[in-house]
N, C-alpha and C positions, 0 to 999 in steps of 0.2 A: 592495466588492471581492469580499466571500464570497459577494454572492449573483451575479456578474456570474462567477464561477466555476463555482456549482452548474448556473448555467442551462448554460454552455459544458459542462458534463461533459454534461448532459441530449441534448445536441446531441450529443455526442461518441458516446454510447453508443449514440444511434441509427443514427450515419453510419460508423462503424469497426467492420468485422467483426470478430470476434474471431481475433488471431493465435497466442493461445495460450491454453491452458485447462487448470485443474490444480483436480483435485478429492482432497481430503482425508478421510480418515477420522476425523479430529477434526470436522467440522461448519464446514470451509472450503472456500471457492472461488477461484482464482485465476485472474484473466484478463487478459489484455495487451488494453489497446484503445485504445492509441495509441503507436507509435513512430517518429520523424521527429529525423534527423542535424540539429544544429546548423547553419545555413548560416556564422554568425558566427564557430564556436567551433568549429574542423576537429580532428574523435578524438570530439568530444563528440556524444552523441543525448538525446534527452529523450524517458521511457519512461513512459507510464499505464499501471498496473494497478489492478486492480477487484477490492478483495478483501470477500467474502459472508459472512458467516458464518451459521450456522443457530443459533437460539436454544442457547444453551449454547454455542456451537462454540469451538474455539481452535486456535493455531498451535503450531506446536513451538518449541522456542528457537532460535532464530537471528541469523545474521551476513546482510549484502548484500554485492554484491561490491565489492572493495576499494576502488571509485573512485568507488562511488554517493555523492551527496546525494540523500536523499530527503522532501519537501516532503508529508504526507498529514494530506487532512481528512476527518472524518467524514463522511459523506450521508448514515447512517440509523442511529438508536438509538444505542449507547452502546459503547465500546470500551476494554475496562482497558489497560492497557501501564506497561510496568517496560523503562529500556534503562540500562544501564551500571549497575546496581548502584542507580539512585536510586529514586525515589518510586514506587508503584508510584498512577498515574494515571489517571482518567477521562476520558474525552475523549465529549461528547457532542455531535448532530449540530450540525453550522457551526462546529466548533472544531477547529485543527488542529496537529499538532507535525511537528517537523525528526528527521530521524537525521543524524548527520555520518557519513563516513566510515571503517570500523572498527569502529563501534558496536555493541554485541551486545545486541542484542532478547531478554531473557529472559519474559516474558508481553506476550501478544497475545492479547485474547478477547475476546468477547464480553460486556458486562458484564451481560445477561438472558440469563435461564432459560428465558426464554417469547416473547420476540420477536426479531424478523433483527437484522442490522447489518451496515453497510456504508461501508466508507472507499474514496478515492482517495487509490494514491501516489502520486507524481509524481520519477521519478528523474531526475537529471541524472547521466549515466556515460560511461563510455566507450564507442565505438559497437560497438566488437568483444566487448563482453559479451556472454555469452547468456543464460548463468546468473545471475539478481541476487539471488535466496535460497538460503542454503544452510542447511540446517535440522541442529539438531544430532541426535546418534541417540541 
């Protein structure tokens, strides 16, 4: 199943322009490259983002918006992550975790010094979102 995925992202990445693009002065990149409404599931859209990081890079702390589930696996290298207070985790590539809804993302990085890393997330939200990270300051 994980590889009948990576191969669809591979596809995906080369067939979906990029709708949105957010570069970070932490050593991330954020790009929307797939978003398509639920036909089954009317309010709901299911949203790809592609998020990059550069050796060392990281996120800031944050929340998605309130209605997201989000489904992300690794594609490249290694990624720490800590959400709601628990374990602070590795995830490396073909492996992948959930956020529920509400969830506060406190570490997200890169778990090398010296090489990339790169996850897809896969949201299920509401389609009138626009915003689905909100970083804390």
């Amino acid at each position: 199943m994980i590889r009948i995925m990576l191969c669809a992202t591979t596809l995906l990445f080369a067939a979906v322009p990029s709708a949105m693009a957010h570069d970070a002065s932490r050593g991330e990149k954020v790009t929307m490259v797939y978003d398509q409404p639920l036909p089954n599931v009317p309010g709901k859209s299911m949203k790809g983002v592609l998020v990059e990081y550069a050796p060392g890079g990281t996120s800031p702390a944050h929340t998605h918006a309130s209605s997201a589930f989000i489904y992300a696996t690794v594609l490249e290298g290694a990624i720490t992550s800590q959400v709601n207070g628990g374990p602070v985790t590795v995830y490396r590539a073909g492996e992948s975790f959930s956020e529920f809804p509400g969830d506060h993302h406190a570490v997200s990085e890169n778990a090398s010094k010296t090489e990339r890393a790169r996850l897809l997330a896969v949201f299920v939200v509401d389609t009138k979102e626009t915003n689905l990270t909100v970083y804390e300051k």
